[in-house]
N, CA, C and O atoms as a GROMACS GRO file, in nm:
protein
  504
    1UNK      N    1   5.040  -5.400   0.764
    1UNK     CA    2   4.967  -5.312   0.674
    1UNK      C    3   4.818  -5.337   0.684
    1UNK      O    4   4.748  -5.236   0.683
    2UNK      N    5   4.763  -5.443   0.691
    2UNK     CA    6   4.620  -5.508   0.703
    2UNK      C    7   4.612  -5.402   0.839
    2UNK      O    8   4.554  -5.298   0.805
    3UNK      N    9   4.657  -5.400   0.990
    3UNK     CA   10   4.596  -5.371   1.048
    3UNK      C   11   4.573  -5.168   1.041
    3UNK      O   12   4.495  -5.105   1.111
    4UNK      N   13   4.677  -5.105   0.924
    4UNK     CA   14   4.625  -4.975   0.894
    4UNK      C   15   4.490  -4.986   0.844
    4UNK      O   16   4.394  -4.938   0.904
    5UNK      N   17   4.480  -5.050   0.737
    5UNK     CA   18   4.344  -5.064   0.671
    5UNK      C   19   4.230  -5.060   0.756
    5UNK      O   20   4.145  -4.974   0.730
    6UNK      N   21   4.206  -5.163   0.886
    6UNK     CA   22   4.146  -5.186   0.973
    6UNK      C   23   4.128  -5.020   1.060
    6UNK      O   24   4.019  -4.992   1.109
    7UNK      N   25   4.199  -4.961   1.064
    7UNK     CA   26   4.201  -4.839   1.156
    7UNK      C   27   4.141  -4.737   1.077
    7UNK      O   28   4.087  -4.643   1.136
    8UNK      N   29   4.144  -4.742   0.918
    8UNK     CA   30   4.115  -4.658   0.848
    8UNK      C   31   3.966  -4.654   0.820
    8UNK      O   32   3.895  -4.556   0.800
    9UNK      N   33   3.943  -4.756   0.822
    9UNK     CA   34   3.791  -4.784   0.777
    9UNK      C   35   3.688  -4.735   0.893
    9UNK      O   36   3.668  -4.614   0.888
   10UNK      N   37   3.644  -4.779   0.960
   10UNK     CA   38   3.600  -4.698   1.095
   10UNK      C   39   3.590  -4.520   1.076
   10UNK      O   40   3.479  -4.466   1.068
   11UNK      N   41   3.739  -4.427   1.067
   11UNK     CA   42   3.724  -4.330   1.023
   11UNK      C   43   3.644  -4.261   0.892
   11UNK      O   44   3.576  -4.158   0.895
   12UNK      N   45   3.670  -4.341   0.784
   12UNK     CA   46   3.598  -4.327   0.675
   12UNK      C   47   3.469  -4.357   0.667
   12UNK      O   48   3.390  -4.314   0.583
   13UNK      N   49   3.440  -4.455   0.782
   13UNK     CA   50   3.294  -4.458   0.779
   13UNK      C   51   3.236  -4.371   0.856
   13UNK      O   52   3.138  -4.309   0.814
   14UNK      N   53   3.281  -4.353   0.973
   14UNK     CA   54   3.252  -4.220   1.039
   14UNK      C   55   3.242  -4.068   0.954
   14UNK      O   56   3.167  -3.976   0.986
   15UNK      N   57   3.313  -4.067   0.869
   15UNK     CA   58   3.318  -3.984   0.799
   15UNK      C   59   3.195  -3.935   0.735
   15UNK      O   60   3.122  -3.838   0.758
   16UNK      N   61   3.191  -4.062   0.619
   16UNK     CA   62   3.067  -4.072   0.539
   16UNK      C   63   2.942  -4.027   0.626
   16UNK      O   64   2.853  -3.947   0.596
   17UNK      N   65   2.959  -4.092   0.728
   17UNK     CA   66   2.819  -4.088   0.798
   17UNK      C   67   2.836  -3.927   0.830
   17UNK      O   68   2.714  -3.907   0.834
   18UNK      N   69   2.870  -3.848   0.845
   18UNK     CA   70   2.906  -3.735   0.931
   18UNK      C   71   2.868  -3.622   0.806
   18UNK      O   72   2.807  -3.519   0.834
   19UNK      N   73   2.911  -3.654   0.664
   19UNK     CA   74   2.854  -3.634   0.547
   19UNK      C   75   2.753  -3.640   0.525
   19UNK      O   76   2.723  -3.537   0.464
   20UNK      N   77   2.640  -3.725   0.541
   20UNK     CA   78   2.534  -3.772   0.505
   20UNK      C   79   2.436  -3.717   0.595
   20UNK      O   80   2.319  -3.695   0.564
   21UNK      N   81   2.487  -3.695   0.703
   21UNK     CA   82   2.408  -3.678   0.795
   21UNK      C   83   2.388  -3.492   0.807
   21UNK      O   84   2.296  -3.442   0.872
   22UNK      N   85   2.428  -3.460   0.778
   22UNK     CA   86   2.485  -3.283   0.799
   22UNK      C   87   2.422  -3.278   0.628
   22UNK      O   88   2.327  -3.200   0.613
   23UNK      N   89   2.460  -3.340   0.523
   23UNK     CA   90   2.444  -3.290   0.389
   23UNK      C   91   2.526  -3.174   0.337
   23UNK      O   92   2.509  -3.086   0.252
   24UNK      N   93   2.629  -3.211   0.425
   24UNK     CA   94   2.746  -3.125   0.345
   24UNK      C   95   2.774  -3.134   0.157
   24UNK      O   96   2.807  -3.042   0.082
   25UNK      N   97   2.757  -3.228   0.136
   25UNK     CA   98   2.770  -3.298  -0.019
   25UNK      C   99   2.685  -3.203  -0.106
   25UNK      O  100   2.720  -3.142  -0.207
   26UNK      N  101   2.561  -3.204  -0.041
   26UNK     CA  102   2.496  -3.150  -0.146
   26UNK      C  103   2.475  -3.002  -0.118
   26UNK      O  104   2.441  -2.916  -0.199
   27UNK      N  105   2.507  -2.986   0.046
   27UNK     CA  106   2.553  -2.831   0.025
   27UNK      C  107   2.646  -2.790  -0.125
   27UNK      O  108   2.610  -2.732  -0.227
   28UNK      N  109   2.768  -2.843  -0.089
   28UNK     CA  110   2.922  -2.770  -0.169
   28UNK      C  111   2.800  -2.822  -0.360
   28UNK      O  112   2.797  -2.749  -0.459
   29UNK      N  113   2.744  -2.923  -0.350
   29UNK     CA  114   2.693  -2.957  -0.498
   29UNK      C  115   2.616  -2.813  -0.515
   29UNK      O  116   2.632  -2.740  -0.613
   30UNK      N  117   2.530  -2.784  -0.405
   30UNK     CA  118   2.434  -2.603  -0.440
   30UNK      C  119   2.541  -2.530  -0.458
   30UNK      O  120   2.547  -2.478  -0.569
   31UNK      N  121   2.615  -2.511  -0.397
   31UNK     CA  122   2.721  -2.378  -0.369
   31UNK      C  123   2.828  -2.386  -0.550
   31UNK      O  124   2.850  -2.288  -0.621
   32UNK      N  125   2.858  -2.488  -0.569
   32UNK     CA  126   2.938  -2.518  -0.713
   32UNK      C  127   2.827  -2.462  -0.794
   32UNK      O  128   2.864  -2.367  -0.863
   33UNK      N  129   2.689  -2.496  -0.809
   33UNK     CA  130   2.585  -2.484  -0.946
   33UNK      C  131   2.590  -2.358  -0.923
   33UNK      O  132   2.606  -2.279  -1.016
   34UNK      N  133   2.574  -2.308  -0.768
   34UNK     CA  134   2.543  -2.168  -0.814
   34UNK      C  135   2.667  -2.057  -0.877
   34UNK      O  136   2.649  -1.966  -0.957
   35UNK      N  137   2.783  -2.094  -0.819
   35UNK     CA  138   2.861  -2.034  -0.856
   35UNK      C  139   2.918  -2.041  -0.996
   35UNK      O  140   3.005  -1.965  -1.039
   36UNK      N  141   2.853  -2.151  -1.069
   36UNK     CA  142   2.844  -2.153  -1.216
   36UNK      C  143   2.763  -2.118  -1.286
   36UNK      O  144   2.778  -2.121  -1.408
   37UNK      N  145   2.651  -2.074  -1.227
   37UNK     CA  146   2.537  -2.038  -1.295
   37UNK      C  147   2.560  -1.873  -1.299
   37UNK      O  148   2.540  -1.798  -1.396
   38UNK      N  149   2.602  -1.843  -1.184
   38UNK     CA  150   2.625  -1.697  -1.171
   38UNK      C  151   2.756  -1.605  -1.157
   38UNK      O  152   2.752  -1.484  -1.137
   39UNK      N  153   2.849  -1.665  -1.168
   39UNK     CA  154   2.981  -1.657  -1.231
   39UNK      C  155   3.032  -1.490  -1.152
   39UNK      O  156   3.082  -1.390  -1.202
   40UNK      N  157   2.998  -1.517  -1.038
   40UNK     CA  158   3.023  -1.360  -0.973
   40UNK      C  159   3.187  -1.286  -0.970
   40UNK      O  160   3.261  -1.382  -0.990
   41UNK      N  161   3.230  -1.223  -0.963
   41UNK     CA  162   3.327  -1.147  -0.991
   41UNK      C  163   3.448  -1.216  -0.860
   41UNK      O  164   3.560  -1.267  -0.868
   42UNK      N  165   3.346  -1.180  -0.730
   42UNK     CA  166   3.418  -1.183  -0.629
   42UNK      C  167   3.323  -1.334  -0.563
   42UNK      O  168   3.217  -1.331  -0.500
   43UNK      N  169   3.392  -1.437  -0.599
   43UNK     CA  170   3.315  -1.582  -0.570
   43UNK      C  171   3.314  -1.615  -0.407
   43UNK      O  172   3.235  -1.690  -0.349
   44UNK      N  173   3.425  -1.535  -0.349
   44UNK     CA  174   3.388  -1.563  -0.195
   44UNK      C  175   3.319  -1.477  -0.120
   44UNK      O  176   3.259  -1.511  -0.018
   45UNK      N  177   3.322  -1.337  -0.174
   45UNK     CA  178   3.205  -1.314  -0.069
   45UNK      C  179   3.066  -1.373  -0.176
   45UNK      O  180   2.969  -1.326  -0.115
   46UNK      N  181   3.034  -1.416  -0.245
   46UNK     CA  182   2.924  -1.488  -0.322
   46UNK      C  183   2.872  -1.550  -0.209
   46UNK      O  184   2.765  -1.521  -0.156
   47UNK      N  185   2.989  -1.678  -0.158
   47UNK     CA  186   3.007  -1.780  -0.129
   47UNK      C  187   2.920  -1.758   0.024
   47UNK      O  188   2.824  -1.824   0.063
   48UNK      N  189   2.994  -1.634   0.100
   48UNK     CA  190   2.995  -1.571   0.224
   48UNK      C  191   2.806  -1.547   0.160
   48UNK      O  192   2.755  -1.658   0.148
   49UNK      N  193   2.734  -1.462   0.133
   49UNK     CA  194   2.620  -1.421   0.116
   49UNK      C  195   2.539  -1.519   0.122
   49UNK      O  196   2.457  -1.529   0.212
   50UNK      N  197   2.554  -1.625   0.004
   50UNK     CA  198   2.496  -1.752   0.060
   50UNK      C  199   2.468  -1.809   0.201
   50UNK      O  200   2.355  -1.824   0.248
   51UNK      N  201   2.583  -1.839   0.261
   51UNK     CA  202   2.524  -1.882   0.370
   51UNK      C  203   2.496  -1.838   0.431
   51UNK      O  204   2.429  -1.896   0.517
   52UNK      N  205   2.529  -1.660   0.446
   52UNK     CA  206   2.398  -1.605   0.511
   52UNK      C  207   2.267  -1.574   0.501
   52UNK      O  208   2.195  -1.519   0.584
   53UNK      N  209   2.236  -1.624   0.367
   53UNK     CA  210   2.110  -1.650   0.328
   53UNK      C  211   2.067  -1.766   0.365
   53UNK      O  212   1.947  -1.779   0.390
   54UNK      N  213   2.133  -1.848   0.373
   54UNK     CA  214   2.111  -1.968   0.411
   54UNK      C  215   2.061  -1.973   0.560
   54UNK      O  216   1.951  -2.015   0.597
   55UNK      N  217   2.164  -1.922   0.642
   55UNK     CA  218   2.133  -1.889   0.818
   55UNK      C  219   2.001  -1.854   0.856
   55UNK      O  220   1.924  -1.902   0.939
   56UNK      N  221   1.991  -1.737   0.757
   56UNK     CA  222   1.884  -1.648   0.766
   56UNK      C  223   1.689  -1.716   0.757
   56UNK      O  224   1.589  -1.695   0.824
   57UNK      N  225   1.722  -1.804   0.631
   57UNK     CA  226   1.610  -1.915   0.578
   57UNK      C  227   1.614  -1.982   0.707
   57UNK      O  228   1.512  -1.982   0.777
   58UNK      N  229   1.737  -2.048   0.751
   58UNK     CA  230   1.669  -2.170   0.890
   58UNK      C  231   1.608  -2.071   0.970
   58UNK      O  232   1.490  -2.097   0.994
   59UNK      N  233   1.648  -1.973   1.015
   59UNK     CA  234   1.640  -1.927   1.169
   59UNK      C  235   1.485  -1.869   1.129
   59UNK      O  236   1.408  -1.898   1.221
   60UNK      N  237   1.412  -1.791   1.015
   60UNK     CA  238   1.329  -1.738   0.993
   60UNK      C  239   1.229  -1.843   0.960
   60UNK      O  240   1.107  -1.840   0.974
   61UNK      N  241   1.327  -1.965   0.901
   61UNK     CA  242   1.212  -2.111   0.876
   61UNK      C  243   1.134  -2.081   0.733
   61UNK      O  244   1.015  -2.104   0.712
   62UNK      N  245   1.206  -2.038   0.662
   62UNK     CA  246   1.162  -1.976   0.529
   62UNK      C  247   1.222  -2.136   0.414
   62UNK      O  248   1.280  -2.241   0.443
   63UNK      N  249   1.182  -2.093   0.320
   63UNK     CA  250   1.224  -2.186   0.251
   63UNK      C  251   1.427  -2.094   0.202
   63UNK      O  252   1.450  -1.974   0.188
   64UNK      N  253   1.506  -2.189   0.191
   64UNK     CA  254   1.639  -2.176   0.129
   64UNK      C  255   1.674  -2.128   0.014
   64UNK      O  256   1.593  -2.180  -0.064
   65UNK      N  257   1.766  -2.040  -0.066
   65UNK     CA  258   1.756  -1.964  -0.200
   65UNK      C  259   1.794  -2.125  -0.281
   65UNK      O  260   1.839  -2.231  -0.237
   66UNK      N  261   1.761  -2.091  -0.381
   66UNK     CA  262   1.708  -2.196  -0.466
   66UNK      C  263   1.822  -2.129  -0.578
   66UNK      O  264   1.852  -2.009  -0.575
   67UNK      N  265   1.878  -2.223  -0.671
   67UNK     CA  266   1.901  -2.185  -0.813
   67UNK      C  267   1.794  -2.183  -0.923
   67UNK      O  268   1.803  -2.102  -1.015
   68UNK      N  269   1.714  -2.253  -0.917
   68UNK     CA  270   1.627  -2.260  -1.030
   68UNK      C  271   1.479  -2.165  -0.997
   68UNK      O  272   1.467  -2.150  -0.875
   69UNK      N  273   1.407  -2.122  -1.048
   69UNK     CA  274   1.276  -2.024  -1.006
   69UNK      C  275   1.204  -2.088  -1.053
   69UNK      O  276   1.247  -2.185  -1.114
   70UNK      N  277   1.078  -2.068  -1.049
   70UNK     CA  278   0.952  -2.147  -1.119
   70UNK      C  279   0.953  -2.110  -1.236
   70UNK      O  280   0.869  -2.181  -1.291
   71UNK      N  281   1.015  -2.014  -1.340
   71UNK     CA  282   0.997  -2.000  -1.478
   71UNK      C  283   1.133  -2.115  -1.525
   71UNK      O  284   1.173  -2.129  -1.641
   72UNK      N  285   1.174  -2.170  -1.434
   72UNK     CA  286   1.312  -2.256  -1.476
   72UNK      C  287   1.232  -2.363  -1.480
   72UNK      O  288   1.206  -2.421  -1.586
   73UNK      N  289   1.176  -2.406  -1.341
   73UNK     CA  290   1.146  -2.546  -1.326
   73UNK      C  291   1.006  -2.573  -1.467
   73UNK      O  292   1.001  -2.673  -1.537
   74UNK      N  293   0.930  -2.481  -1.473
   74UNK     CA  294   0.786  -2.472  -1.571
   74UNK      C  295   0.916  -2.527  -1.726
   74UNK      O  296   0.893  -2.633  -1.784
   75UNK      N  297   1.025  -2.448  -1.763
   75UNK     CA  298   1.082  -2.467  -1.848
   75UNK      C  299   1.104  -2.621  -1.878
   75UNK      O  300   1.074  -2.684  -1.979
   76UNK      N  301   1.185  -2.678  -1.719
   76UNK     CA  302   1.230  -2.864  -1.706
   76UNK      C  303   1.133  -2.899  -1.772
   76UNK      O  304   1.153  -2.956  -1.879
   77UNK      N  305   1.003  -2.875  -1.727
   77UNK     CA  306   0.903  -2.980  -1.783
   77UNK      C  307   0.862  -2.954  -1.876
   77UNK      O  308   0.772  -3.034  -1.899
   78UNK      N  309   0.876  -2.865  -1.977
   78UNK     CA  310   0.860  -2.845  -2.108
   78UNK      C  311   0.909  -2.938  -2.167
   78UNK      O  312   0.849  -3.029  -2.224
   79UNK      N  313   1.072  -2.914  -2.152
   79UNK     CA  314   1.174  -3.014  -2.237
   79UNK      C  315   1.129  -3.163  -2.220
   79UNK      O  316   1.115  -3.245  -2.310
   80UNK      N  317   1.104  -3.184  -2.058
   80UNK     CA  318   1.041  -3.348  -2.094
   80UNK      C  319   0.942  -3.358  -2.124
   80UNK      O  320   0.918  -3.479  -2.123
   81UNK      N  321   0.848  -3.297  -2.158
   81UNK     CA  322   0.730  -3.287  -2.165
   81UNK      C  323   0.702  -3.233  -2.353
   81UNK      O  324   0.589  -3.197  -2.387
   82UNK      N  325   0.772  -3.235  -2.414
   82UNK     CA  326   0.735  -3.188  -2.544
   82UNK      C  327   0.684  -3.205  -2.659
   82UNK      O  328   0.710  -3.150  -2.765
   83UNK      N  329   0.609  -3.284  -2.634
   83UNK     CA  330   0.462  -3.342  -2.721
   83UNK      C  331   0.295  -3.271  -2.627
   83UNK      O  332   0.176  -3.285  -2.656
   84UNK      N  333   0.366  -3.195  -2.510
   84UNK     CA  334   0.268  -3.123  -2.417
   84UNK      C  335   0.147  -3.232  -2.427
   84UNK      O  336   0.042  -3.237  -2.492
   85UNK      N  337   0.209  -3.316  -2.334
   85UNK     CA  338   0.117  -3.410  -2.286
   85UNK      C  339   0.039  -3.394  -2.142
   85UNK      O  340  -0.062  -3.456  -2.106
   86UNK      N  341   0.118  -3.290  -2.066
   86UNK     CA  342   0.042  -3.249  -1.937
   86UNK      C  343   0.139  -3.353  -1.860
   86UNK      O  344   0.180  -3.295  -1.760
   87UNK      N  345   0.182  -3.458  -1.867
   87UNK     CA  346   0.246  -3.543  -1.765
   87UNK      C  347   0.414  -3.572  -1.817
   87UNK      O  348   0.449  -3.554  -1.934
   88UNK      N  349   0.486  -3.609  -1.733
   88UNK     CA  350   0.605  -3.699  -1.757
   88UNK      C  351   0.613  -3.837  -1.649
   88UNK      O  352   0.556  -3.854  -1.541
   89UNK      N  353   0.695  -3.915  -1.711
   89UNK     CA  354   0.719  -4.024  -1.638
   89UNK      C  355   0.764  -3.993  -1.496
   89UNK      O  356   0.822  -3.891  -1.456
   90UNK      N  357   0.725  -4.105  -1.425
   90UNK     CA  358   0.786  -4.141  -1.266
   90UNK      C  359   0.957  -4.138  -1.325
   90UNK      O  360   1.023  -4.058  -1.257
   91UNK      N  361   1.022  -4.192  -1.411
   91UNK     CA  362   1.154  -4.203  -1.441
   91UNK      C  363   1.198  -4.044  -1.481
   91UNK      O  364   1.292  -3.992  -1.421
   92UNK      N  365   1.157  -4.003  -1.540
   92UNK     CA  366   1.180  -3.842  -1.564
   92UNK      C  367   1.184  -3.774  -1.465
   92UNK      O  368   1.282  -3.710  -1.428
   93UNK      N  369   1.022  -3.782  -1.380
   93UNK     CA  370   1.077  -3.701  -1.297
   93UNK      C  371   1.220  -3.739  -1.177
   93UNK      O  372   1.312  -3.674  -1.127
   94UNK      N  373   1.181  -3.846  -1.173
   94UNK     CA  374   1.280  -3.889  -1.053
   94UNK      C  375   1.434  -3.837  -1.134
   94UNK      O  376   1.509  -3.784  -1.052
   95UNK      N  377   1.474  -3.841  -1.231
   95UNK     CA  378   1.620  -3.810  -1.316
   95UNK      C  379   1.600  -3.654  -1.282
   95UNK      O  380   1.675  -3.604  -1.198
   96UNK      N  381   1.502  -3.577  -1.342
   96UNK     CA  382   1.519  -3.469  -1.274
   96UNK      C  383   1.578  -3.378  -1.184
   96UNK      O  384   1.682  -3.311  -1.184
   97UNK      N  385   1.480  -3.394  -1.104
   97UNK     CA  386   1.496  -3.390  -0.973
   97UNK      C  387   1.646  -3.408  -0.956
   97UNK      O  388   1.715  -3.307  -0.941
   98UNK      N  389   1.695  -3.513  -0.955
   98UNK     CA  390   1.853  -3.580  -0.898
   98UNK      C  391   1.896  -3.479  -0.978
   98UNK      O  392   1.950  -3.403  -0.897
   99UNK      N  393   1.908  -3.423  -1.102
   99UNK     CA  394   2.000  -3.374  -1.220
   99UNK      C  395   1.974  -3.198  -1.137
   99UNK      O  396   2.070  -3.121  -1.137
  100UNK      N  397   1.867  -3.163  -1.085
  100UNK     CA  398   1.863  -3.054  -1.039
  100UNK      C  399   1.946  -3.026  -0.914
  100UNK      O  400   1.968  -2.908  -0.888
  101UNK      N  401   1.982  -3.097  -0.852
  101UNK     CA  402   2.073  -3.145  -0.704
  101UNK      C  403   1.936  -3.135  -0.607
  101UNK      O  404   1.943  -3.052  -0.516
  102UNK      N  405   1.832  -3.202  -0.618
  102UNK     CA  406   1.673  -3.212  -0.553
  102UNK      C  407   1.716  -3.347  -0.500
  102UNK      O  408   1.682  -3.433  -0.582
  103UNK      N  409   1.784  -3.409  -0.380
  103UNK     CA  410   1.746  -3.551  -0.349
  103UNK      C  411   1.698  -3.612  -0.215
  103UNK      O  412   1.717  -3.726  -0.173
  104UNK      N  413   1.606  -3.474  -0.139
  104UNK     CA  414   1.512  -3.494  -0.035
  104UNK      C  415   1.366  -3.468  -0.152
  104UNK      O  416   1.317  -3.359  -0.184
  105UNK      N  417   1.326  -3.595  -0.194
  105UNK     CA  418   1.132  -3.570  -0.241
  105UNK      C  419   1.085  -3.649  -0.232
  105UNK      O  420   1.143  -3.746  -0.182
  106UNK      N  421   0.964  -3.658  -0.268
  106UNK     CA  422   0.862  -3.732  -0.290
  106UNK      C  423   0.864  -3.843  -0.431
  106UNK      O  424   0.818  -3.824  -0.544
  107UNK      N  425   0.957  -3.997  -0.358
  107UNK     CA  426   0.964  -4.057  -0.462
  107UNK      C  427   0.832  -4.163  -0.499
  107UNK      O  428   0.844  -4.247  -0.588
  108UNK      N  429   0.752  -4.155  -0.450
  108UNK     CA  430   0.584  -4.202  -0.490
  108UNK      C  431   0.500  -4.118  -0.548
  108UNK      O  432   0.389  -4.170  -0.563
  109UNK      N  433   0.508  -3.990  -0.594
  109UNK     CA  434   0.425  -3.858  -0.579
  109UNK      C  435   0.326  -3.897  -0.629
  109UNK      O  436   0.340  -3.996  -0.701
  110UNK      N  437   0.186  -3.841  -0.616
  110UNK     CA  438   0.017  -3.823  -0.707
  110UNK      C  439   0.120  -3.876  -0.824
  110UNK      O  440   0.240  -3.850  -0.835
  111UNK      N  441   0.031  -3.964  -0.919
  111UNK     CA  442   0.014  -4.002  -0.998
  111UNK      C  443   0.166  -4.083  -1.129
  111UNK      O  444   0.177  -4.113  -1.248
  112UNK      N  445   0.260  -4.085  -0.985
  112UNK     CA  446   0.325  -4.238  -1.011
  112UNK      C  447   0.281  -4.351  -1.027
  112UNK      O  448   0.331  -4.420  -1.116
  113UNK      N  449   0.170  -4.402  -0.941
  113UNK     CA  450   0.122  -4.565  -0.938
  113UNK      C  451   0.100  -4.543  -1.111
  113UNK      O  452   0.144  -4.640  -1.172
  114UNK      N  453   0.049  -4.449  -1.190
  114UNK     CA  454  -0.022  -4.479  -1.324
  114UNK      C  455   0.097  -4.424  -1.450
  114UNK      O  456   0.082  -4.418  -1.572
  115UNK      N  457   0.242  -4.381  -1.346
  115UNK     CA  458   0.338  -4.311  -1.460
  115UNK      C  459   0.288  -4.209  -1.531
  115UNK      O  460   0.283  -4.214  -1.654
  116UNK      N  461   0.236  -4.084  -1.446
  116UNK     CA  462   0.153  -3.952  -1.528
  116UNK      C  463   0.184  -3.870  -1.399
  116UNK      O  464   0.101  -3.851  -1.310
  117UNK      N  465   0.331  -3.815  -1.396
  117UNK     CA  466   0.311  -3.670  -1.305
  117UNK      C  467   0.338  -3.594  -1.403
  117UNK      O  468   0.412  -3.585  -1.501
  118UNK      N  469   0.202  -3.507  -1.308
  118UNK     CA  470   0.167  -3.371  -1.375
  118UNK      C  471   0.302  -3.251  -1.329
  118UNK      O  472   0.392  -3.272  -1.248
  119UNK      N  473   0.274  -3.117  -1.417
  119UNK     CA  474   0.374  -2.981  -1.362
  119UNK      C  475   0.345  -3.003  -1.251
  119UNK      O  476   0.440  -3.035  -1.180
  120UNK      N  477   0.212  -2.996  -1.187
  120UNK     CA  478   0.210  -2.948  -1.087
  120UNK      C  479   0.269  -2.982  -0.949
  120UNK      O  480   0.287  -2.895  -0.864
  121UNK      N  481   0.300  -3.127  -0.928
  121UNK     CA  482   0.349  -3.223  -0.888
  121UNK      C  483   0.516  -3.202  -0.891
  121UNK      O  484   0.582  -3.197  -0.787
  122UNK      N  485   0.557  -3.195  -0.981
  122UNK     CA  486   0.700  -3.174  -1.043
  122UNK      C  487   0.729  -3.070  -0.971
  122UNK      O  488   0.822  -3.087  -0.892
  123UNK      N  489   0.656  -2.916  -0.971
  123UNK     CA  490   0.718  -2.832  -0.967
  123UNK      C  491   0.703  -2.821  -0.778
  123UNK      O  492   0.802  -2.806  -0.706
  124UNK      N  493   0.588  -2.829  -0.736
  124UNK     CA  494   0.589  -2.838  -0.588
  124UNK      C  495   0.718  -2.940  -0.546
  124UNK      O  496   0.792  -2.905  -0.454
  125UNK      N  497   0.740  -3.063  -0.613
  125UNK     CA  498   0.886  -3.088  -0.520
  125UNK      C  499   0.997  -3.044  -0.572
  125UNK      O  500   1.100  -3.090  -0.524
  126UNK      N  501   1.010  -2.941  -0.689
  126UNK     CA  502   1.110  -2.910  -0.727
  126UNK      C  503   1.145  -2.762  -0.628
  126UNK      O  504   1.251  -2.701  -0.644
   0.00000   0.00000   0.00000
């Protein structure tokens, strides 16, 4: 039995890596938010449109459809931001971000060293 284990692991790590590397994960994580956010009738061709939007963004080199818009993301930083201080924490934003399915950014951004990112900051890596 030890030597299944041994055979298994290799695959599973291959795996992972094969995951990680492609970003399948956080594909199906976009493809789930959106399909909850927008609750379409007919969820596979939804599903189907997407990635041809998706195709379409690489090959044109455009940026990728997004769930959230800038009147969403301006909103995020309201909520953390609601004493309208102009900034939120390096910890905020970084929770963010992750909570948005955002986990290619800028984890040093302007004005981490002092714990004061601004919208503006926020919303460019959002």
């Amino acid at each position: 039995m030890a030597t299944k284990e041994r055979e298994v692991w290799p695959r599973q790590q291959e795996t992972e890596e094969y995951l990680t590397e492609h970003k399948i994960l956080e594909l199906l994580d976009n493809f789930t938010s959106e399909l909850i956010y927008h609750r379409p009738d007919d969820p596979k061709k939804f599903l189907i449109d997407m990635l041809d939007k998706l195709m379409k963004a690489r090959i044109s080199r455009m940026d990728h459809p997004c769930l959230f818009d800038e009147s969403n993301i301006t909103s995020i930083f309201g909520m953390l931001d609601p004493t309208d201080r102009g900034y939120i924490t390096l910890e905020q934003y970084k929770q963010a971000l992750i909570t948005m399915g955002i986990n290619d950014f800028d984890e040093s951004p302007a004005g981490g060293e002092v714990n004061k990112i601004t919208a503006d900051t926020f919303k460019r890596e959002a």
